[in-house]
C-alpha positions as CSV (number, residue, x, y, z in Angstrom):
1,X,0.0,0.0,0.0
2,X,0.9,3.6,-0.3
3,X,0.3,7.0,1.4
4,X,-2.4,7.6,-1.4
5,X,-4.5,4.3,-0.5
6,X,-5.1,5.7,2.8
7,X,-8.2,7.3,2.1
8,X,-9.9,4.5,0.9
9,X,-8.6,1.9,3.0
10,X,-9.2,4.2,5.7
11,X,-13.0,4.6,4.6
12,X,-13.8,0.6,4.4
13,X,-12.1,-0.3,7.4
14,X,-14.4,2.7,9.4
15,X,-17.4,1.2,7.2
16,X,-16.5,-2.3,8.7
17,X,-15.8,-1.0,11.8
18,X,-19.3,0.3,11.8
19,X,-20.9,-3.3,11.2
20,X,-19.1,-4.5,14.0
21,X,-20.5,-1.6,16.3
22,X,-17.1,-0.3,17.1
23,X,-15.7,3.3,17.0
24,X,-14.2,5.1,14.3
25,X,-10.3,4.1,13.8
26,X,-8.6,7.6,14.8
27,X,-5.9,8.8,13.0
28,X,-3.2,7.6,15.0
29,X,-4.7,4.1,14.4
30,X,-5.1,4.7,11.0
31,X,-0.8,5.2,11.2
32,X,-0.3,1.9,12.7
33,X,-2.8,0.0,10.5
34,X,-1.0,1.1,7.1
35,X,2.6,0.6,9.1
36,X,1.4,-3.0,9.7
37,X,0.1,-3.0,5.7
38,X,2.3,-1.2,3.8
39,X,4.3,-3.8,2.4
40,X,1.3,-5.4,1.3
41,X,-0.5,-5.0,-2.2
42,X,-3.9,-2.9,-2.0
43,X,-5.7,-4.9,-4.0
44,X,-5.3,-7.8,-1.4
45,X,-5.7,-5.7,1.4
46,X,-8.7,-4.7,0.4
47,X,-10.2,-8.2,-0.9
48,X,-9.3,-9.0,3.2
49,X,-11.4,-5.9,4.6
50,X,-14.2,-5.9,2.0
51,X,-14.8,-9.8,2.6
52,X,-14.0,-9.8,6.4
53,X,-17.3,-9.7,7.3
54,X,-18.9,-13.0,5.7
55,X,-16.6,-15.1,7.3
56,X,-15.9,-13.7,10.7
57,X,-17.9,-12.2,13.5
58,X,-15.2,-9.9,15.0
59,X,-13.3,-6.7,13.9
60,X,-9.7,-7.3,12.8
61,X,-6.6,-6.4,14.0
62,X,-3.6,-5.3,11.6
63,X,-1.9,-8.9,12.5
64,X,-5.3,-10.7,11.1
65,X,-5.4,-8.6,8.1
66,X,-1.6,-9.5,7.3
């Protein structure tokens, strides 16, 4: 991922954060998310967060995303 990605990884991980019933990821969170991601291609990132919900019942944590 890049810098530039942020923005929309940013927006489905607060929409799936929203499903699950829990707060907003703040900024700072946001910073250690895309540390844990960065080395990771977007396009898989994304297939993780955008599917994460039809096959578990809890939010993620950077470490399950990876």
């Amino acid at each position: 991922m890049t810098r530039t990605d942020i923005p929309l990884f940013g927006g489905q991980l607060n929409a799936l954060a929203e499903v699950f019933g829990k707060p907003a990821v703040s900024v700072k969170a946001m910073e250690v998310w895309f540390d844990a991601l960065r080395d990771s291609p977007t396009e898989i990132v994304m297939d993780v967060i955008n599917g994460w919900a039809r096959h578990n019942g809890r939010f993620p944590t950077p470490a399950q995303v990876w």
